[in-house]
TORLO-958861 format. One record per residue (C-alpha): residue in one letter; z negated, y, x negated. Coordinates in steps of 0.5 Angstrom, whole numbers, padded with zeros to 4 digits, always signed. Each point is the difference from the previous one (the first is absolute). Layout:
N
AZYX/...
//
This chain:
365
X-0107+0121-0256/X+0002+0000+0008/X+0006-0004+0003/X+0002+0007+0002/X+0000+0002-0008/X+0004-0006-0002/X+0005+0002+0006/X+0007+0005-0003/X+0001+0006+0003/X+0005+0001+0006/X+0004+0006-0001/X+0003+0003+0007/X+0007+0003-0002/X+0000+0005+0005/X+0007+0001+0005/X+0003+0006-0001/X+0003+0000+0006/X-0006-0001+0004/X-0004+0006-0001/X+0005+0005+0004/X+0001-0006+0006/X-0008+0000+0000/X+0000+0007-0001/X+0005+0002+0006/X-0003-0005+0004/X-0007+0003+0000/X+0003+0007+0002/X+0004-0003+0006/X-0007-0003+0002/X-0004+0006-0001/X+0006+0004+0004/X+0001-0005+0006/X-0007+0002+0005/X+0003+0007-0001/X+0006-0001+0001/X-0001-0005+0007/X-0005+0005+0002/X+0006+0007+0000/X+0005-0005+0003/X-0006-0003+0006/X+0000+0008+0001/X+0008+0002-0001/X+0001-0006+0005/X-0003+0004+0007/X+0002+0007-0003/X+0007-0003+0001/X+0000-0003+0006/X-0003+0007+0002/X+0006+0003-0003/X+0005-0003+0004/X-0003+0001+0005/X-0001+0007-0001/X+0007+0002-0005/X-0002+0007+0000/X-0007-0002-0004/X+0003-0005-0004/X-0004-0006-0003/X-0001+0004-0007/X-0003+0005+0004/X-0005-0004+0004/X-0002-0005-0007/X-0002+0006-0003/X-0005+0002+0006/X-0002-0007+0001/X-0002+0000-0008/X-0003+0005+0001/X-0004-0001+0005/X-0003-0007-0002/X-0002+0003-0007/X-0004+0006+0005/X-0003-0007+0003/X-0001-0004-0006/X+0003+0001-0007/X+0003-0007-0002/X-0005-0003-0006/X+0002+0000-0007/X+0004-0007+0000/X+0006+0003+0005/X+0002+0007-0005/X+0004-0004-0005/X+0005-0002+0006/X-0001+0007+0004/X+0002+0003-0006/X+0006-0005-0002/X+0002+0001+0008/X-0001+0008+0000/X+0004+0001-0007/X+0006-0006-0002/X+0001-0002+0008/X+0001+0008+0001/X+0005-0001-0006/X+0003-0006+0003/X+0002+0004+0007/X+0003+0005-0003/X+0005-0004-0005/X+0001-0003+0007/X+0002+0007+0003/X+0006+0000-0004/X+0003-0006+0004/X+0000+0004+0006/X+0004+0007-0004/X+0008+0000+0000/X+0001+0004-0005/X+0007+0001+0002/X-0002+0003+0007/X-0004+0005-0005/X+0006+0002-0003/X+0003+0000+0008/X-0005+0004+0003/X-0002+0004-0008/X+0004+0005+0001/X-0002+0002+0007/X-0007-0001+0000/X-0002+0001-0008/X-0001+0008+0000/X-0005-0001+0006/X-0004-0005-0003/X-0001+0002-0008/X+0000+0007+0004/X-0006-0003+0004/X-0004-0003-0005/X+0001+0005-0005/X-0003+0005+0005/X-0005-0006+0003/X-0003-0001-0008/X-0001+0007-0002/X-0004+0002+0006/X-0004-0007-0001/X-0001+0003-0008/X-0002+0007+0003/X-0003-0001+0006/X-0004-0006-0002/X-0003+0005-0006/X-0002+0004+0004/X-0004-0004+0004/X-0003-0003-0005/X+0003-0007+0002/X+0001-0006-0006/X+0005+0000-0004/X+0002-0008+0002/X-0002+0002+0007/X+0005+0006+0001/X+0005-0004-0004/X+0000-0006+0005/X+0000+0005+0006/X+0006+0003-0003/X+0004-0005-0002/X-0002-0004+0007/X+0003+0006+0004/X+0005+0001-0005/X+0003-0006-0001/X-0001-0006+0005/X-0008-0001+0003/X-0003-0006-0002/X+0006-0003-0004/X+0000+0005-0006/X-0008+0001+0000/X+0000-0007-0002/X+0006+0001-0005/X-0004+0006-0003/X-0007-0003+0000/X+0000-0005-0005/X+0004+0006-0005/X-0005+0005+0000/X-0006-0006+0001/X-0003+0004+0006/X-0006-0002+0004/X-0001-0005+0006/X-0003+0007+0004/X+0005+0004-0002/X+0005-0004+0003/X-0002-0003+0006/X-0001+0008+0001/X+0007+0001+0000/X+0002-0005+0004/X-0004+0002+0005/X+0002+0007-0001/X+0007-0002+0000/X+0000-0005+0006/X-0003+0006+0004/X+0006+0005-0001/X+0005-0007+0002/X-0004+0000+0007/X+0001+0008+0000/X+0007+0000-0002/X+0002-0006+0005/X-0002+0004+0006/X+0002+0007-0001/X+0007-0001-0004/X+0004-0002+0006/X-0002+0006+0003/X+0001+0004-0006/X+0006-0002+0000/X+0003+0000+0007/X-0003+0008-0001/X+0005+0001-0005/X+0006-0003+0003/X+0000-0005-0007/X+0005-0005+0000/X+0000-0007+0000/X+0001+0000-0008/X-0004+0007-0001/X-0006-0004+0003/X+0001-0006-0004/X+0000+0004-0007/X-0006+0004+0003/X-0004-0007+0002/X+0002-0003-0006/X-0002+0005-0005/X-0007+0003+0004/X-0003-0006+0002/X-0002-0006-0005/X-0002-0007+0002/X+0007-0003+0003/X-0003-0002+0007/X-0002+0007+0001/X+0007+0002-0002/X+0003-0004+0005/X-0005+0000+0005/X+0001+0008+0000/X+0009+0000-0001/X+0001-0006+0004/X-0004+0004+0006/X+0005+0005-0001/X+0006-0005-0001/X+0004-0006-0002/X+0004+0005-0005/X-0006+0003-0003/X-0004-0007+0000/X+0005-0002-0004/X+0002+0005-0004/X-0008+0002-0002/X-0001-0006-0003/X+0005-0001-0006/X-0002+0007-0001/X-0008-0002+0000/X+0003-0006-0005/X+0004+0005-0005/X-0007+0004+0001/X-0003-0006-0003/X+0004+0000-0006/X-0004+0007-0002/X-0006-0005-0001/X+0004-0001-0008/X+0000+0007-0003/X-0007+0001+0004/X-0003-0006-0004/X+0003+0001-0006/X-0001+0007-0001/X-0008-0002+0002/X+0000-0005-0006/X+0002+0005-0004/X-0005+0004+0001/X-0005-0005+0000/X+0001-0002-0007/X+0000+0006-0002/X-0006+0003+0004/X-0003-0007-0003/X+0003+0001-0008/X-0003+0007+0000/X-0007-0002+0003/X-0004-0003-0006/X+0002+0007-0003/X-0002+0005+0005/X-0004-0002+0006/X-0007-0005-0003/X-0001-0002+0007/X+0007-0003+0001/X+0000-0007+0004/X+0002-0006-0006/X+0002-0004+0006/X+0005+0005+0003/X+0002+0003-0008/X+0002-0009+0000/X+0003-0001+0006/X+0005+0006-0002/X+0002-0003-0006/X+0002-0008+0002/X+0003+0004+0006/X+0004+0003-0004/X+0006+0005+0001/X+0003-0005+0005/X-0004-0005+0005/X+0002-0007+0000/X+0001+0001+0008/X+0004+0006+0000/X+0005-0004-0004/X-0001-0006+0004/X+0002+0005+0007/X+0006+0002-0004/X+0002-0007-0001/X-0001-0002+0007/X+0003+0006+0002/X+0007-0002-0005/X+0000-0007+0003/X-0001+0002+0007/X+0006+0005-0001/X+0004-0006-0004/X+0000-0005+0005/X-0005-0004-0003/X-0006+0001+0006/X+0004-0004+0006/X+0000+0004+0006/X-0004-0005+0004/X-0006+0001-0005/X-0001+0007+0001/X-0005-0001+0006/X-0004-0005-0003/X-0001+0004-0007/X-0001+0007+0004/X-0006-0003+0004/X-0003-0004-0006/X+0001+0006-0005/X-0004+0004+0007/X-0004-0005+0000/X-0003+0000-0008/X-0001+0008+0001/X-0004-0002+0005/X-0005-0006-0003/X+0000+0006-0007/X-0002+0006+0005/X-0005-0005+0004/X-0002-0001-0007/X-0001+0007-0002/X-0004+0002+0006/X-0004-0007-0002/X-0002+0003-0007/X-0001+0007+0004/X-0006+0005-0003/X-0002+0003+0008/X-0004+0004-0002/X+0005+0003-0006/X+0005+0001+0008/X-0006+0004+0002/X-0001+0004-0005/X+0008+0002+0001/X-0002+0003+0006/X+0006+0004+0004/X+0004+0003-0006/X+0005-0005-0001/X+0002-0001+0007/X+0000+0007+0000/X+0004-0001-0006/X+0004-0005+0004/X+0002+0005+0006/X+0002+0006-0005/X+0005-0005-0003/X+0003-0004+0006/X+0002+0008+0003/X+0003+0002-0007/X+0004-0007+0001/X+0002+0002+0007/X+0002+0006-0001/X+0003-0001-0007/X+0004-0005+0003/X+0003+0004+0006/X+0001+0007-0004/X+0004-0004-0005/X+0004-0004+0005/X+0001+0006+0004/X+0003+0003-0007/X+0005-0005-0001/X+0003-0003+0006/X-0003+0005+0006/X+0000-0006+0004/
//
């Protein structure tokens, strides 16, 4: 018999503790290349963002990922982090957006500004279902145009994104789409208003409802005044908090779309039918937004660190779309063609003229 026979088996007792730790660990490393990856291209798309306000760091990230996937599709090793980065960091960046919102000032301007919003989106939505029928345009690509239009641009694209699980073309389409109605709206509304004889607050309550990204609202009002500078901008912010009953009513049906999927449609994807139902009927970051919101409200977020928050809440949004745009299918953006920015236009008209019929109803400014 061999030494090696003679010798007791040693028995290993393994750590409990250790398999989740090893098992985090390995996921944080196959995610880091990614992620360092979506942050290297959301670095210079910020600084082109301040020093471009009207374009914005998301929008300028969103561009360049496309265009360095056009040139080079990142290898495989980089896709875990870039799907982190366009998925949870998105998340992250919309709980942060809450540190911003005053739900006291919603309540303050609510009462003004609250039929000409709801009025907005509601026209906004509808024109987006039908409109985006007849064009033949996705269902997650219409809803991310209309909701862009509807809510506020970029932001509510990137709440809405992980709820209905839409694609990366889809929303660097929107996106897109979005910014290039901001830029138009920047350089006629002013005029517009100086045409109708707006005051300063109208002007404020037509800017903060019609135009989405908050650089292009005050780009747009403060051009038009310090009053309706200031005066569109927490109504930008009151508009945001429209981002909950939107999400919310998309997650409902989501989990139903996706509960009924394995019964009627054969072809349905188990990823989006799974996806559906761990999201549940209330997001985790949707909670989270409020939360913020509430604390900011109370007292809890001080002054001095709304700045700071804004930008780096700012600045996730951009890693996230710089993401996307990295993960981007080009040839699915070419095969949209012009319909969806079509799509854009007709919205962002329904918006406008939405919005001056209702204010001229309620207030003759």
């Amino acid at each position: 018999m061999s030494d090696d026979a003679e010798k007791p088996a040693v028995v290993r007792t393994a750590d409990p503790a250790a398999a989740p730790r090893e098992r985090w660990g390995r996921r944080l490393a196959e995610r880091v290349p990614g992620l360092l990856l979506a942050v290297a291209v959301a670095a210079p798309a910020s600084v082109l963002g301040a020093w471009f306000p009207v374009v914005g760091g998301p929008v300028a990230g969103v561009v360049m990922g496309v265009v360095v996937a056009a040139v080079r599709r990142p290898a495989e090793r980089f896709r875990p982090g870039v799907a982190a980065a366009g998925r949870f960091v998105l998340q992250l960046a919309v709980v942060l957006l809450g540190c911003g919102l005053s739900l006291t000032q919603v309540v303050e301007v609510g009462g003004s500004s609250l039929p000409v919003m709801v009025g907005t989106l509601a026209a906004c939505l509808a024109a987006a279902y039908v409109l985006g029928r007849r064009l033949g345009i996705g269902r997650d690509l219409r809803t991310l145009i209309g909701v862009g239009t509807g809510v506020c641009g970029a932001s509510a694209i990137a709440a809405v994104t992980p709820v209905i699980g839409a694609a990366s073309a889809e929303v660097a389409y929107a996106v897109s789409t979005i910014f290039l109605f901001n830029i138009v709206a920047v350089l006629t509304f002013p005029f517009l208003g100086h045409l109708l004889d707006m005051g300063q607050q109208s002007f404020g309550l037509f800017a903060g409802t019609a135009v989405n990204d908050m650089s292009s609202v005050v780009a747009s009002a403060a051009t038009y005044g310090d009053e309706a500078g200031q005066y569109a901008v927490v109504v930008k912010l009151t508009r945001t908090l429209l981002i909950v009953p939107i999400c919310l009513w998309l997650a409902a049906v989501a989990r139903r779309r996706a509960a009924a999927a394995p019964a009627t449609d054969s072809t349905a994807d188990p990823r989006r039918a799974a996806r559906a139902n761990v999201t549940g009927l209330v997001p985790w970051f949707l909670v989270g937004f409020l939360l913020t919101a509430l604390a900011n409200t109370v007292g809890l977020v001080p002054e001095r660190a709304h700045h700071g928050l804004g930008v780096l809440s700012v600045f996730l949004i951009t890693v996230a779309l710089s993401a996307i745009g990295l993960s981007t299918d080009v040839r699915g953006l070419r095969r949209a063609g012009p319909r969806p920015l079509l799509l854009g236009a007709c919205l962002w008209i329904v918006v406008s003229v939405t919005s001056l019929l209702l204010q001229y109803a309620t207030t003759r400014w």
